[in-house]
C-alpha positions as CSV (number, residue, x, y, z in Angstrom):
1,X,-21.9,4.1,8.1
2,X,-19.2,2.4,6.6
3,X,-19.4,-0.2,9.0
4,X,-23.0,-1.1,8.0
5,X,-22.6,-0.5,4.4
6,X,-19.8,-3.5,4.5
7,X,-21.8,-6.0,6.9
8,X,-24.7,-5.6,4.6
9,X,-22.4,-6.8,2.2
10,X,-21.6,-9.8,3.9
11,X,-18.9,-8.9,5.6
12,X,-17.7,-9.5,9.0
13,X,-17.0,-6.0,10.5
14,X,-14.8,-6.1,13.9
15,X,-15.0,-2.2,14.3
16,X,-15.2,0.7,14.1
17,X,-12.2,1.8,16.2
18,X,-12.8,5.8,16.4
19,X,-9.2,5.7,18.4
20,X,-6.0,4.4,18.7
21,X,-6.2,2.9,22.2
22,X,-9.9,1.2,21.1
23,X,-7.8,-0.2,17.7
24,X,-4.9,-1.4,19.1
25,X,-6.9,-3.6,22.0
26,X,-9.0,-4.7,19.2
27,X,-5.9,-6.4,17.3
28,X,-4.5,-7.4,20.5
29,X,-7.9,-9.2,20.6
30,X,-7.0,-11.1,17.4
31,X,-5.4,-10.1,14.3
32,X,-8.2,-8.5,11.8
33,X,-7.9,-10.3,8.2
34,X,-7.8,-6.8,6.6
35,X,-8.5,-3.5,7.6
36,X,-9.7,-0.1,6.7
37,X,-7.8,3.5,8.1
38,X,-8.5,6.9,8.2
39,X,-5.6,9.0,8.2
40,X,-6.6,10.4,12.0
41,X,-8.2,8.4,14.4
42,X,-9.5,10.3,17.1
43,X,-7.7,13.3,16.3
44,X,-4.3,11.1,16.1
45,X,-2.2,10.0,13.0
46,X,-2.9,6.2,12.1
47,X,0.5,6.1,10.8
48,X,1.5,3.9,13.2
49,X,-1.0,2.0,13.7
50,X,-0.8,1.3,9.6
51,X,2.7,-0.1,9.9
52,X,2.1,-2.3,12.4
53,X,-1.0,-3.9,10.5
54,X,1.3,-3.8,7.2
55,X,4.0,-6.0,8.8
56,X,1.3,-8.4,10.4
57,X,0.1,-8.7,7.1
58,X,-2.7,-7.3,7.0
59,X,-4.4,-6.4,4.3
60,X,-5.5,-2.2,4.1
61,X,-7.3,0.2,2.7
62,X,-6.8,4.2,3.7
63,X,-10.2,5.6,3.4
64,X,-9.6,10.0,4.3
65,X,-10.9,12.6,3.5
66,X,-6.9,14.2,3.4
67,X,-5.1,14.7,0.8
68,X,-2.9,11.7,-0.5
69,X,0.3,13.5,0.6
70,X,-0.7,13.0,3.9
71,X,0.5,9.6,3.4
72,X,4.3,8.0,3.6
73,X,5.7,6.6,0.5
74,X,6.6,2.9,2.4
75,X,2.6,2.8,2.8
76,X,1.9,3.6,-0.6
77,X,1.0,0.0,-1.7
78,X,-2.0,0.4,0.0
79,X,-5.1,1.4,-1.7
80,X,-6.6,5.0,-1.4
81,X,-9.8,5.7,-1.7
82,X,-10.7,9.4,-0.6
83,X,-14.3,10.5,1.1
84,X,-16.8,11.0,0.1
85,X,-16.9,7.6,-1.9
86,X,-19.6,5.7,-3.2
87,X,-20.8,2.4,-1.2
88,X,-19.4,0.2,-4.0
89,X,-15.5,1.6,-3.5
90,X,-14.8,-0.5,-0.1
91,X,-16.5,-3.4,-1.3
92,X,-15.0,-3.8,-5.0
């Protein structure tokens, strides 16, 4: 998993969050220092959820398997990295 991958990094991992509801009592919880999306969550758009970690600060990374276009152009600053991608791609 992603998850593991990054912790046996040395990374602190918080999630995952495979919904909305779980994500947004996570940063309710405490504000993550950066964070990794999927497009969907759940079966629901992240959109929202992106903007709101965007004007906290928070750093992101979209990680989908959708196609780019998927994606608003006032989110664009964000890094994409599209699935399947090797281990390395989060952590670099």
């Amino acid at each position: 998993s992603v998850a593991a991958a990054l912790e046996d990094d040395g990374f602190r991992v918080a999630g995952p969050c495979p919904t909305l509801d779980e994500a947004d009592r996570m940063i309710e919880a405490g504000t993550p220092g950066a964070a990794i999306l999927d497009v969907d969550l759940g079966g629901e758009s992240s959109l929202a959820l992106a903007r709101r970690l965007a004007a906290e600060g928070v750093p992101l990374i979209v990680y989908s398997g959708r196609d780019r276009s998927a994606w608003p152009e006032d989110l664009g600053r964000h890094p994409w990295i599209a699935k399947p991608a090797p281990r390395h791609a989060l952590r670099d």
